[in-house]
N, CA, C and O atoms as a printed pandas DataFrame, in Angstrom:
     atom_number atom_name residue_name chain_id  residue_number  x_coord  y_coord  z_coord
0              1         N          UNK        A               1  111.655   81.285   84.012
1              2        CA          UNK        A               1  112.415   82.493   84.204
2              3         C          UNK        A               1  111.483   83.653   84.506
3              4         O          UNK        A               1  110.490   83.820   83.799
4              5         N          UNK        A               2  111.624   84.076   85.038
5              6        CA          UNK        A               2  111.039   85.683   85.866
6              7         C          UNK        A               2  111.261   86.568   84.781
7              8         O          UNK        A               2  112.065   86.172   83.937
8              9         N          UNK        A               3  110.570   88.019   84.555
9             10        CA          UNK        A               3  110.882   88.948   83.343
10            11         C          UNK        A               3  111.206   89.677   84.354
11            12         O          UNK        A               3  111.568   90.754   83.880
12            13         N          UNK        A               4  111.307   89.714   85.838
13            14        CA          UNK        A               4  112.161   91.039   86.558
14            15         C          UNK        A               4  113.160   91.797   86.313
15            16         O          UNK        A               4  114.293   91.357   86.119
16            17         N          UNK        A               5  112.793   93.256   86.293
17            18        CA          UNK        A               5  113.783   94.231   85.566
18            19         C          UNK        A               5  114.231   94.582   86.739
19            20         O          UNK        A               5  113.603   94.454   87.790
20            21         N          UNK        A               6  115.615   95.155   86.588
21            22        CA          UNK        A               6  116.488   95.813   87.989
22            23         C          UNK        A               6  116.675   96.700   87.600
23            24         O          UNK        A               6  117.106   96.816   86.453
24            25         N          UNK        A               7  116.410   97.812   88.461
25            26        CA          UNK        A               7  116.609   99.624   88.669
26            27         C          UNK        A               7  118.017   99.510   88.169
27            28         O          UNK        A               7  118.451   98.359   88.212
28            29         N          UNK        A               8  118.837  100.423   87.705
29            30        CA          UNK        A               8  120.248  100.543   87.423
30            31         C          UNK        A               8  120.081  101.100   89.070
31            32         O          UNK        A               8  121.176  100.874   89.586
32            33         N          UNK        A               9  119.276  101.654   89.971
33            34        CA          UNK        A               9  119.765  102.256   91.001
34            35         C          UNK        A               9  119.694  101.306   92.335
35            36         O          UNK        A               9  119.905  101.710   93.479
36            37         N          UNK        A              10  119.430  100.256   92.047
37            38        CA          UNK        A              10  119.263   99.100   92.817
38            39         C          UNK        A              10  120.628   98.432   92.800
39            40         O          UNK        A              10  120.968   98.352   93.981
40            41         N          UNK        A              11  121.547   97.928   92.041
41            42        CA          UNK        A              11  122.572   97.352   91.730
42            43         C          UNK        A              11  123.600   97.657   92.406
43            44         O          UNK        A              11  123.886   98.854   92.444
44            45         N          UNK        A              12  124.327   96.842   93.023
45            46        CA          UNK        A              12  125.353   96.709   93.707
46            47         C          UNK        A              12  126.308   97.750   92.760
47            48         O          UNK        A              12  126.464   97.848   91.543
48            49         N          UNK        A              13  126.853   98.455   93.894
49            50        CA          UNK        A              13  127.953   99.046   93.411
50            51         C          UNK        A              13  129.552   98.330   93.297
51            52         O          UNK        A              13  129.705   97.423   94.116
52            53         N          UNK        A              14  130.657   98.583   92.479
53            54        CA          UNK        A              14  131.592   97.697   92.277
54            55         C          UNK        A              14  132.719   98.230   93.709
55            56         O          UNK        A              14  132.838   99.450   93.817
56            57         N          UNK        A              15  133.340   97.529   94.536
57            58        CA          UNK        A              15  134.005   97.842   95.678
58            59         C          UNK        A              15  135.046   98.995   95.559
59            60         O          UNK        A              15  135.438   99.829   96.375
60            61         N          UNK        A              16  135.490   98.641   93.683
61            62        CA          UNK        A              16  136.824   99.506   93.362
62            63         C          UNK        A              16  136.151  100.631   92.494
63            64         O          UNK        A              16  136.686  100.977   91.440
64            65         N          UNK        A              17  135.196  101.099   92.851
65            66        CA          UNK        A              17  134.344  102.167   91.552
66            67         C          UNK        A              17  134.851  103.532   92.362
67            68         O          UNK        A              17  134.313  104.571   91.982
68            69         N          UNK        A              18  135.723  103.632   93.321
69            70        CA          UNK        A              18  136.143  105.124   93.610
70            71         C          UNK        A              18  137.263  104.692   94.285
71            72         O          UNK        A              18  137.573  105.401   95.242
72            73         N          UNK        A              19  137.971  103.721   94.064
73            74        CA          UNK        A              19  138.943  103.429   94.329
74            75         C          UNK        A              19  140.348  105.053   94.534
75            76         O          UNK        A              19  140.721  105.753   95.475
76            77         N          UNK        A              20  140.646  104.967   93.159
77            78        CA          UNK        A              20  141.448  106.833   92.569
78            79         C          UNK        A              20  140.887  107.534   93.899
79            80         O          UNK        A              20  141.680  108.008   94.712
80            81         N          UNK        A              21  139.481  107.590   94.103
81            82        CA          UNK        A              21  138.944  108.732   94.450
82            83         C          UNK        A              21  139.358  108.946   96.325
83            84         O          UNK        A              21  139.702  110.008   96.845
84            85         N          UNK        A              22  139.205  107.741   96.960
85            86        CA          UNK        A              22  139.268  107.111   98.430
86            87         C          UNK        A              22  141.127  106.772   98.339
87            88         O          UNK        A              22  141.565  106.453   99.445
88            89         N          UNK        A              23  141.910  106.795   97.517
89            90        CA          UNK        A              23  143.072  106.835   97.941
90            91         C          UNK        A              23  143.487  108.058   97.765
91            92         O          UNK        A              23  144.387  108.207   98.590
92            93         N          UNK        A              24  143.306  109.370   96.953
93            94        CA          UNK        A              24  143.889  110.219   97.212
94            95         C          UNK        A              24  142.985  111.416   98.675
95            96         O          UNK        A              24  143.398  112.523   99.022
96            97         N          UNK        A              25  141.904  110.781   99.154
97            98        CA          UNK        A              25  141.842  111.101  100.455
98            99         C          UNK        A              25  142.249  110.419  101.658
99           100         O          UNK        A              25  141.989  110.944  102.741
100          101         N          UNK        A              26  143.052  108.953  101.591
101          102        CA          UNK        A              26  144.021  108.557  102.065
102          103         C          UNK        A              26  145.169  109.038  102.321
103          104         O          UNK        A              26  145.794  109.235  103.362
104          105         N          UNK        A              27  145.423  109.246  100.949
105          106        CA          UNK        A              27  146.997  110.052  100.756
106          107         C          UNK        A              27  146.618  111.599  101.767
107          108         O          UNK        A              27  147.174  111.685  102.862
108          109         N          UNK        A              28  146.084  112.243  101.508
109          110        CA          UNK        A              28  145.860  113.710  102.205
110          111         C          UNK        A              28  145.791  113.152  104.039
111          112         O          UNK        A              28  146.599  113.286  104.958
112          113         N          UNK        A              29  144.983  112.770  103.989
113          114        CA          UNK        A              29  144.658  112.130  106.087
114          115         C          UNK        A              29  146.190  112.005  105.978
115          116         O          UNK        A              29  146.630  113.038  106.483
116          117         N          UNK        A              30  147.541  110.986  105.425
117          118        CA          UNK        A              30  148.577  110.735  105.840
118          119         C          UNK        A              30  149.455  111.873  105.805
119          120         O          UNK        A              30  150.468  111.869  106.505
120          121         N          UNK        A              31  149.168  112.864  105.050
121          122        CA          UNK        A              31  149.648  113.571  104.697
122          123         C          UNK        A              31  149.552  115.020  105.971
123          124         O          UNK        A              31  150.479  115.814  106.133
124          125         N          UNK        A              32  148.556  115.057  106.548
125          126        CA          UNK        A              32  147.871  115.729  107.578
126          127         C          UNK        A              32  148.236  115.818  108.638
127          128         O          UNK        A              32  148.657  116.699  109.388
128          129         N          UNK        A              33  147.951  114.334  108.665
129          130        CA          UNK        A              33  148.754  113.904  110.038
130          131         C          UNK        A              33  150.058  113.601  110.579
131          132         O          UNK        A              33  150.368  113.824  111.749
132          133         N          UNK        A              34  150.848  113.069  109.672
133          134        CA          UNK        A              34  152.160  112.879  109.347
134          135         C          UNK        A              34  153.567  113.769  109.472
135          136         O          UNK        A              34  154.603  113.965  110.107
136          137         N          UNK        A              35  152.597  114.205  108.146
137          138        CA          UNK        A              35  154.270  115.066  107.634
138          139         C          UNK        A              35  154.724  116.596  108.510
139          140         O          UNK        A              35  155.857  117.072  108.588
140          141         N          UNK        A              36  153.626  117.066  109.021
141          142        CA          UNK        A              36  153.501  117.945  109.787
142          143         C          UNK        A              36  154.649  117.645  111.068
143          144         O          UNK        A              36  155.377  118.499  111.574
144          145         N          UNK        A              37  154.603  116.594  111.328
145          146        CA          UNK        A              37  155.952  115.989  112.321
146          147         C          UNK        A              37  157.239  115.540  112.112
147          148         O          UNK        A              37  158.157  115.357  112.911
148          149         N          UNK        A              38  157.177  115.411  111.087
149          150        CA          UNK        A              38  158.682  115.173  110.400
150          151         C          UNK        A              38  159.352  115.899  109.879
151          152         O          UNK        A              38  158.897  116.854  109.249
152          153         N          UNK        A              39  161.546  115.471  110.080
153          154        CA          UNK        A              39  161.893  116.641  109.441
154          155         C          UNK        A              39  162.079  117.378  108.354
155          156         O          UNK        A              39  162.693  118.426  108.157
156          157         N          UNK        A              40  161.166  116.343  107.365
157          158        CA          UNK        A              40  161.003  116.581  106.200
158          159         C          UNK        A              40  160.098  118.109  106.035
159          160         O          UNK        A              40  160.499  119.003  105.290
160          161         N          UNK        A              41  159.107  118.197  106.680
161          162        CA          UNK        A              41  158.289  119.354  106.206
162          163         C          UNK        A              41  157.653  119.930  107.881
163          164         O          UNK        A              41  156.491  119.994  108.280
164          165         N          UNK        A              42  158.924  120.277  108.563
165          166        CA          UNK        A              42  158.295  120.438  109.842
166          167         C          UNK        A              42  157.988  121.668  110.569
167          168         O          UNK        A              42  158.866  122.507  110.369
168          169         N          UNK        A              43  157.399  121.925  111.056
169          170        CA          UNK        A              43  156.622  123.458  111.490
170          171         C          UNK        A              43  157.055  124.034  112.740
171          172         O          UNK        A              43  156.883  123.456  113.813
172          173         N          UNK        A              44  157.527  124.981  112.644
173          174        CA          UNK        A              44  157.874  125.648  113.913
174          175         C          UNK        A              44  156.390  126.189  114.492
175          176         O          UNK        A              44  156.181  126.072  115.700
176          177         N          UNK        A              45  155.543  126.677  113.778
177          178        CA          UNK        A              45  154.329  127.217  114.176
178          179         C          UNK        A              45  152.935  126.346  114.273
179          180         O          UNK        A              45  152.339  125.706  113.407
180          181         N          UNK        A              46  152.610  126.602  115.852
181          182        CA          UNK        A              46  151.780  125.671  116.411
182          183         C          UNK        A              46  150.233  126.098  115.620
183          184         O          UNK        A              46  149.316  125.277  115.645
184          185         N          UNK        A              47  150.109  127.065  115.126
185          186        CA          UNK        A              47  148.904  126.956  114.248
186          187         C          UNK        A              47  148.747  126.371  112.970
187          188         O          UNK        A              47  147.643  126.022  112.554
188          189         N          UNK        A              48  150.249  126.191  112.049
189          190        CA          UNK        A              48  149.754  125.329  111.044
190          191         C          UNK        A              48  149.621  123.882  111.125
191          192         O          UNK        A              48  148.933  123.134  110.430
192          193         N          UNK        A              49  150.689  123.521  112.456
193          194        CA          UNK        A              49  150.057  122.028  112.688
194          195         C          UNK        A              49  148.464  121.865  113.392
195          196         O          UNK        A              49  147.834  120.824  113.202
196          197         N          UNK        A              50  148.093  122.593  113.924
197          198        CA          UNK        A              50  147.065  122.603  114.198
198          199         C          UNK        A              50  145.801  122.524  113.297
199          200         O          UNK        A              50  144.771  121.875  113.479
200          201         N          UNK        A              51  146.174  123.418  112.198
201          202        CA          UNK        A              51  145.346  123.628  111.082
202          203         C          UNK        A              51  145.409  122.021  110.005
203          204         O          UNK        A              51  144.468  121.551  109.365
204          205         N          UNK        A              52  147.106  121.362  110.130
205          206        CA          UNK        A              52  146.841  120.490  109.043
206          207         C          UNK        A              52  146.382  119.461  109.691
207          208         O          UNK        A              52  146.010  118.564  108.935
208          209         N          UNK        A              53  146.190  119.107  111.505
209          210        CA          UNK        A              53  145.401  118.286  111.921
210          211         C          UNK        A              53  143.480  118.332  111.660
211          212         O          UNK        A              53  142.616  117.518  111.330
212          213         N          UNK        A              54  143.520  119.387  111.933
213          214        CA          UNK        A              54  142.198  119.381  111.651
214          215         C          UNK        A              54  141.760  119.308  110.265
215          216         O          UNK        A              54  140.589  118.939  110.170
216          217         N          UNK        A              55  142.380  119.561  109.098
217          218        CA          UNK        A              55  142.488  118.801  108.230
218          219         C          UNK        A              55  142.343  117.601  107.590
219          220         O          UNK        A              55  141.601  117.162  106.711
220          221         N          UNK        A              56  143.568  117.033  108.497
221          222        CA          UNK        A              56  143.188  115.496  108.406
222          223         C          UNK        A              56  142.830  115.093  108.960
223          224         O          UNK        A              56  143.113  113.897  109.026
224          225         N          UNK        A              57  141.795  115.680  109.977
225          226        CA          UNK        A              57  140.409  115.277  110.178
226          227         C          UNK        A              57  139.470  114.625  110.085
227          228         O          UNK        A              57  139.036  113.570  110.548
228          229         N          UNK        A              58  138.933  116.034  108.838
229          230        CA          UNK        A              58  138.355  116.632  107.841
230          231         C          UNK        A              58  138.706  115.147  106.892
231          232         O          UNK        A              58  137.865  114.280  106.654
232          233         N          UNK        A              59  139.659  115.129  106.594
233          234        CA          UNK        A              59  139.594  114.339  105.408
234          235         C          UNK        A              59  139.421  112.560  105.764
235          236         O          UNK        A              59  139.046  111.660  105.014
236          237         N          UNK        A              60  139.815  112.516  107.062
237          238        CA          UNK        A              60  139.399  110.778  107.810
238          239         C          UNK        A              60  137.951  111.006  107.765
239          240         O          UNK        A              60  137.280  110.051  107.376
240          241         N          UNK        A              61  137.331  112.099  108.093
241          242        CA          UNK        A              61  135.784  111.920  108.018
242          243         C          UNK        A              61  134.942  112.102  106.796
243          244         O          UNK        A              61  133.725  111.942  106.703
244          245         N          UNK        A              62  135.906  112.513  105.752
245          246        CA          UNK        A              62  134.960  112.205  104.665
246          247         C          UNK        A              62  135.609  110.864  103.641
247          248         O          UNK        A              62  135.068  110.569  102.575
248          249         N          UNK        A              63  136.620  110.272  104.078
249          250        CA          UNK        A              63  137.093  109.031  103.881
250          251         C          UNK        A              63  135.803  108.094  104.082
251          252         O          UNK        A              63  135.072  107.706  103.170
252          253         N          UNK        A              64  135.652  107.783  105.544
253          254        CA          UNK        A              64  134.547  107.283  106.294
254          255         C          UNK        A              64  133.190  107.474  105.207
255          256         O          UNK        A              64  132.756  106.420  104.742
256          257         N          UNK        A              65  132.602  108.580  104.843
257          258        CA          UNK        A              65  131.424  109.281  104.296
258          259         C          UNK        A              65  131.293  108.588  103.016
259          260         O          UNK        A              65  130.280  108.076  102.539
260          261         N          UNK        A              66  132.415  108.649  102.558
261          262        CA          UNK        A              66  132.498  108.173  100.728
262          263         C          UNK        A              66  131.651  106.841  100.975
263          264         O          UNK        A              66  130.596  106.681  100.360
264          265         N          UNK        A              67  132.056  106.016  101.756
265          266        CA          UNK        A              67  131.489  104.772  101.772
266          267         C          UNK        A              67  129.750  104.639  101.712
267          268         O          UNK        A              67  129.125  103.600  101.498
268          269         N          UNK        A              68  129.270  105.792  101.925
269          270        CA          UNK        A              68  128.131  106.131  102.234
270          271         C          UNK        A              68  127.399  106.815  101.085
271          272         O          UNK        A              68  126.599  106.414  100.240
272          273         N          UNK        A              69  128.170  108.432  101.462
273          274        CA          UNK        A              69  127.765  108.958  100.009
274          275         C          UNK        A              69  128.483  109.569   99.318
275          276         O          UNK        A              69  128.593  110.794   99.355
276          277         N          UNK        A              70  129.405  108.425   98.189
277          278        CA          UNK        A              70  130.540  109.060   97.852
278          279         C          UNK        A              70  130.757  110.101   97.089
279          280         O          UNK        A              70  131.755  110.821   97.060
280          281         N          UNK        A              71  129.808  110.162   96.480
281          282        CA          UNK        A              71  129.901  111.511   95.456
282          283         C          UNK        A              71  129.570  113.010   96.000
283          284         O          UNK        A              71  129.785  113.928   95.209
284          285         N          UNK        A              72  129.051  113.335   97.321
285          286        CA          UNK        A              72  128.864  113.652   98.062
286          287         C          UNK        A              72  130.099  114.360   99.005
287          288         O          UNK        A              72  130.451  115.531   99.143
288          289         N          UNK        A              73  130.655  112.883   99.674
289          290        CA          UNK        A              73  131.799  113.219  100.217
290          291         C          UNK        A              73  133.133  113.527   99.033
291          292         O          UNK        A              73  134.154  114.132   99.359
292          293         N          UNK        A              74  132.927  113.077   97.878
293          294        CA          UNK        A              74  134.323  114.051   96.917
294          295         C          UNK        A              74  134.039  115.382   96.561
295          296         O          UNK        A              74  134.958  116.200   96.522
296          297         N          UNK        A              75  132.910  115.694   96.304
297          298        CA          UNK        A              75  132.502  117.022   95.951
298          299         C          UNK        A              75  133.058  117.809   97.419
299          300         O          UNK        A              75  133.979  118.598   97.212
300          301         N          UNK        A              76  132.812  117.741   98.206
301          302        CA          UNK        A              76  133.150  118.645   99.711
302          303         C          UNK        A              76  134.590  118.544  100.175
303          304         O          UNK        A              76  135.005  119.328  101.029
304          305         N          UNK        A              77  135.574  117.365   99.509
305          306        CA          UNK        A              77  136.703  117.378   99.925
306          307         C          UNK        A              77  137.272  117.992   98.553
307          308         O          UNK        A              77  138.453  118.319   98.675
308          309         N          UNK        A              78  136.784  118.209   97.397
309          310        CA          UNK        A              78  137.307  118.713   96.326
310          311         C          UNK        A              78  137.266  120.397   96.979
311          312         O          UNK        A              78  138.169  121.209   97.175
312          313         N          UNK        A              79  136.287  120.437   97.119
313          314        CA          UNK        A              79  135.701  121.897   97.293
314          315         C          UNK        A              79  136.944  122.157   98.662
315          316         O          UNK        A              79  138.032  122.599   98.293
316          317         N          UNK        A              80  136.862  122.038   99.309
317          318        CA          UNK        A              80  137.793  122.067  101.035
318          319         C          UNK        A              80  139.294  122.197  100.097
319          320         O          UNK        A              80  140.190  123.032  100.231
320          321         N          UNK        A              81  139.235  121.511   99.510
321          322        CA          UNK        A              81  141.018  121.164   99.213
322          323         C          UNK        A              81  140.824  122.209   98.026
323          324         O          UNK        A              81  141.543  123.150   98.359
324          325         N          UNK        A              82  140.135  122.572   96.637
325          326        CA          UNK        A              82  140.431  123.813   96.200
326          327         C          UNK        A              82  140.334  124.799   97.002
327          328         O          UNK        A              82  141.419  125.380   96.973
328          329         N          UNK        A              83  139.552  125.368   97.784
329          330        CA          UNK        A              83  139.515  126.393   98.964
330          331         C          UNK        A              83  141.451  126.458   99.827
331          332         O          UNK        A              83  142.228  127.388  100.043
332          333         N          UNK        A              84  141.493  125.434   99.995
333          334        CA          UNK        A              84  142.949  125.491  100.697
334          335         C          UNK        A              84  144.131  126.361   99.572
335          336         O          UNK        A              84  144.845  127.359   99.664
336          337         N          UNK        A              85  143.824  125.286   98.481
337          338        CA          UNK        A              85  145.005  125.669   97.261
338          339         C          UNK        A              85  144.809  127.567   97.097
339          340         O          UNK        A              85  145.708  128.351   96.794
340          341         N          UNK        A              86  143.723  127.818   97.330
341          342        CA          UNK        A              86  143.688  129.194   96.833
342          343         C          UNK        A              86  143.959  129.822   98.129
343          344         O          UNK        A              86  144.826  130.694   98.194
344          345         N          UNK        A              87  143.352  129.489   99.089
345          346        CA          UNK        A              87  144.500  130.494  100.866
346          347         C          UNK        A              87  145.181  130.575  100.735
347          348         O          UNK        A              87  145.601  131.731  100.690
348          349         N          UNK        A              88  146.319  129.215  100.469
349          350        CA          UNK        A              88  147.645  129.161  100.342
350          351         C          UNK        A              88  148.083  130.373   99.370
351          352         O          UNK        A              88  148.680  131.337   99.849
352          353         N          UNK        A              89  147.831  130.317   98.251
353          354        CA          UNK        A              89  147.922  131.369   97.291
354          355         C          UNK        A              89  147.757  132.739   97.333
355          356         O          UNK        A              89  148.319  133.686   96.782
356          357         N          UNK        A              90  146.922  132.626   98.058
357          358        CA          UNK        A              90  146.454  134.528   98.046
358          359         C          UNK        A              90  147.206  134.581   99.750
359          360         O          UNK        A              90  147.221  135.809   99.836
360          361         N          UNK        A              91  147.680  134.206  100.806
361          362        CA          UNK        A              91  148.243  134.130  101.703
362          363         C          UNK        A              91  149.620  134.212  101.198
363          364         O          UNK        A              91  150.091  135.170  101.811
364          365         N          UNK        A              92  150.397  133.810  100.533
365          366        CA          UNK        A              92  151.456  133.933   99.904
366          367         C          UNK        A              92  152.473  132.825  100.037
367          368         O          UNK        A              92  153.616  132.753   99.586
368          369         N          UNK        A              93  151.249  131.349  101.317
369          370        CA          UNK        A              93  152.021  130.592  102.071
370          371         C          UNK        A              93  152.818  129.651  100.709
371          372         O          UNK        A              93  154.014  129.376  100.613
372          373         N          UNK        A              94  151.831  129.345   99.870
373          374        CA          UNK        A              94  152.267  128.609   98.478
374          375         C          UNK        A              94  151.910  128.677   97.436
375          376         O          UNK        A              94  150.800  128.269   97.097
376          377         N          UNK        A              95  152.899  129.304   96.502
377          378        CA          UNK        A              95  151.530  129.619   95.096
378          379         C          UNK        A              95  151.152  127.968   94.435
379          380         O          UNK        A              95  151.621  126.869   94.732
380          381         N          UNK        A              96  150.290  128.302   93.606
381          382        CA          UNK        A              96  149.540  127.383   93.352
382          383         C          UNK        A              96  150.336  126.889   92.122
383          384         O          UNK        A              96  149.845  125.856   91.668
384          385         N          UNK        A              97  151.415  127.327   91.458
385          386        CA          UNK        A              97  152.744  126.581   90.691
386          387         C          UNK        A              97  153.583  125.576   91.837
387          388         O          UNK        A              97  154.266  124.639   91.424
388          389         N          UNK        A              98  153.513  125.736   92.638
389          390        CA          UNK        A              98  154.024  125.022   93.649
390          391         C          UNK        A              98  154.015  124.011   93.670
391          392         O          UNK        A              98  152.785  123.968   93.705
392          393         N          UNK        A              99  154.393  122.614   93.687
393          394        CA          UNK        A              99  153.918  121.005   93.427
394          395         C          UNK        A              99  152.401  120.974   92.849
395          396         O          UNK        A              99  151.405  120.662   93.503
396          397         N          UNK        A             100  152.439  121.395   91.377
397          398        CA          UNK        A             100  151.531  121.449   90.590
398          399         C          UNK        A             100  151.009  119.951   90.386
399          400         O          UNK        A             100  149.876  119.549   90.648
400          401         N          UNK        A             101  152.035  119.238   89.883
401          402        CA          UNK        A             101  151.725  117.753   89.551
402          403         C          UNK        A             101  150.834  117.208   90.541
403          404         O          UNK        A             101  149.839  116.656   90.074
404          405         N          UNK        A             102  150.939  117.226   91.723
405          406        CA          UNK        A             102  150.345  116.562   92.804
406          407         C          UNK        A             102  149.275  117.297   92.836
407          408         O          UNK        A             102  148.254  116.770   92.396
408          409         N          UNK        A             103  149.180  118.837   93.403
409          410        CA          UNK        A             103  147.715  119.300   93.181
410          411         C          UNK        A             103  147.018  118.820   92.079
411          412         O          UNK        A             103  145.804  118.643   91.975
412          413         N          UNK        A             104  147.661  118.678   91.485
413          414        CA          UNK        A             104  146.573  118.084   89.801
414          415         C          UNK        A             104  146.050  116.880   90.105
415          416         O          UNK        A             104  144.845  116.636   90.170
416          417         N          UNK        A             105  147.194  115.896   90.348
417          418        CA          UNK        A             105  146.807  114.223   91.107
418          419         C          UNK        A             105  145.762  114.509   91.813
419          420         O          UNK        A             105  144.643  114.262   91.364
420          421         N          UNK        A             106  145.944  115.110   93.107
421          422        CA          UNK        A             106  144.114  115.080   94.099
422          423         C          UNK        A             106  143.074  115.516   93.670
423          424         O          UNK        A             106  141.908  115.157   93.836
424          425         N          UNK        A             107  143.600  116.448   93.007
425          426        CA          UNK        A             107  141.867  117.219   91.955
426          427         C          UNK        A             107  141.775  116.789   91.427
427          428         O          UNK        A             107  140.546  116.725   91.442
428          429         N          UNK        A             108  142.229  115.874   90.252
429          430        CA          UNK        A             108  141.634  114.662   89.031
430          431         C          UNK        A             108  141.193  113.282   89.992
431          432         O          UNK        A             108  140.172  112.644   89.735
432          433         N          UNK        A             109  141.929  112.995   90.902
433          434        CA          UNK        A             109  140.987  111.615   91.934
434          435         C          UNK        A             109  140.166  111.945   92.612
435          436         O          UNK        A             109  139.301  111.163   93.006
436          437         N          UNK        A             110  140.214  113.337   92.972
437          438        CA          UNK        A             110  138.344  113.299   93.384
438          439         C          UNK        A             110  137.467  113.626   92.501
439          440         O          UNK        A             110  136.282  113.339   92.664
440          441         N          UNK        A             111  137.854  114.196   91.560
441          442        CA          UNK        A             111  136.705  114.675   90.433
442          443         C          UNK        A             111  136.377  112.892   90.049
443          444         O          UNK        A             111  135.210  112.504   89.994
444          445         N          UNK        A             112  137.279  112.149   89.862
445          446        CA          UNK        A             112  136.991  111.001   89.370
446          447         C          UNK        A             112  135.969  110.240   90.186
447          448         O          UNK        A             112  135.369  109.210   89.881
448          449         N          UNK        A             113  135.905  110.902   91.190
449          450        CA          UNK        A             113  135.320  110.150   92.214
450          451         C          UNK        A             113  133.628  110.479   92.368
451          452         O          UNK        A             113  132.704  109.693   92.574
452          453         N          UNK        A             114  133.622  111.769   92.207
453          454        CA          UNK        A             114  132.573  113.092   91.883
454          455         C          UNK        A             114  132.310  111.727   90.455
455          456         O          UNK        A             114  131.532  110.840   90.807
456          457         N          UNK        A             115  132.840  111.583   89.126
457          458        CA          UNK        A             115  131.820  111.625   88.265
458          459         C          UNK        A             115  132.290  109.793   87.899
459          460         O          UNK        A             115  132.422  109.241   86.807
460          461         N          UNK        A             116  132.443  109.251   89.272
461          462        CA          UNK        A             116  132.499  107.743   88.978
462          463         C          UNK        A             116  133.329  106.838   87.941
463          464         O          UNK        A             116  132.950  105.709   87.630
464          465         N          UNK        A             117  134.300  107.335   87.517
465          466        CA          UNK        A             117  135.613  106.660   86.699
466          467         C          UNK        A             117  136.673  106.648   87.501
467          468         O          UNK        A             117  137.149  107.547   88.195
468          469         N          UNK        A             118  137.044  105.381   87.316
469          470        CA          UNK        A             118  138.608  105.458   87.206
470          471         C          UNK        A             118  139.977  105.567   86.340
471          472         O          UNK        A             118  140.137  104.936   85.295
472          473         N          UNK        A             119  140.689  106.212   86.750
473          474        CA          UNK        A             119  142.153  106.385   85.386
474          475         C          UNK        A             119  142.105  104.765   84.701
475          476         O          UNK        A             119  141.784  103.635   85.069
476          477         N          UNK        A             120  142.523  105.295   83.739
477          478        CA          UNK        A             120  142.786  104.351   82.579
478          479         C          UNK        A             120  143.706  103.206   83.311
479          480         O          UNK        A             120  144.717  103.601   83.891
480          481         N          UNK        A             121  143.401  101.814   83.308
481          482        CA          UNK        A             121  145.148  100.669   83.777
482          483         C          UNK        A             121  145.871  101.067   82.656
483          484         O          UNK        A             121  147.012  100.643   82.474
């Protein structure tokens, strides 16, 4: 037997270790791209679809990134997406009581993602 020690920073990472974190920037890209067209939540004004495309963008490309450097890419989509919650707010477009539950959902799956846990099964 070999006495070879392994770096903890050498070690395979687990496939589902930001799992939380890469679906609720899933959820946002669908959300971006999507709903903006339907008559569920649909826009008469060609700048906010514009704005939530580039958005979900924004968020397909740091989807992509996580794979790379995920803690990295949640910190910048946390940061992007609190930055939004507060425009919206001080713009008057949505206060930030507004579908609280869900803002809470994306900011706890990327923070999770930021500090490598997942929610409890």
């Amino acid at each position: 037997m070999s006495s070879e020690t392994v770096s903890p920073r050498n070690t395979p990472t687990s496939p589902n270790k930001h799992l939380w974190a890469r679906g609720v920037l899933c959820l946002l890209v669908f959300i971006h791209f999507v709903l903006p067209f339907t008559p569920i939540n649909q826009h008469d004004e060609t700048r906010i679809v514009v704005a939530s495309l580039i958005l979900g963008t924004f968020f397909l490309g740091t989807v992509l990134w996580s794979f790379k450097l995920p803690k990295a890419a949640f910190t910048l989509s946390l940061a992007v997406l609190l930055f939004v919650y507060g425009l919206s707010h001080v713009t008057a477009a949505s206060p930030i009581s507004e579908g609280w539950p869900v803002k809470i959902f994306f900011a706890a799956g990327l923070a999770s993602g930021i500090f490598g846990s997942n929610p409890p099964d």
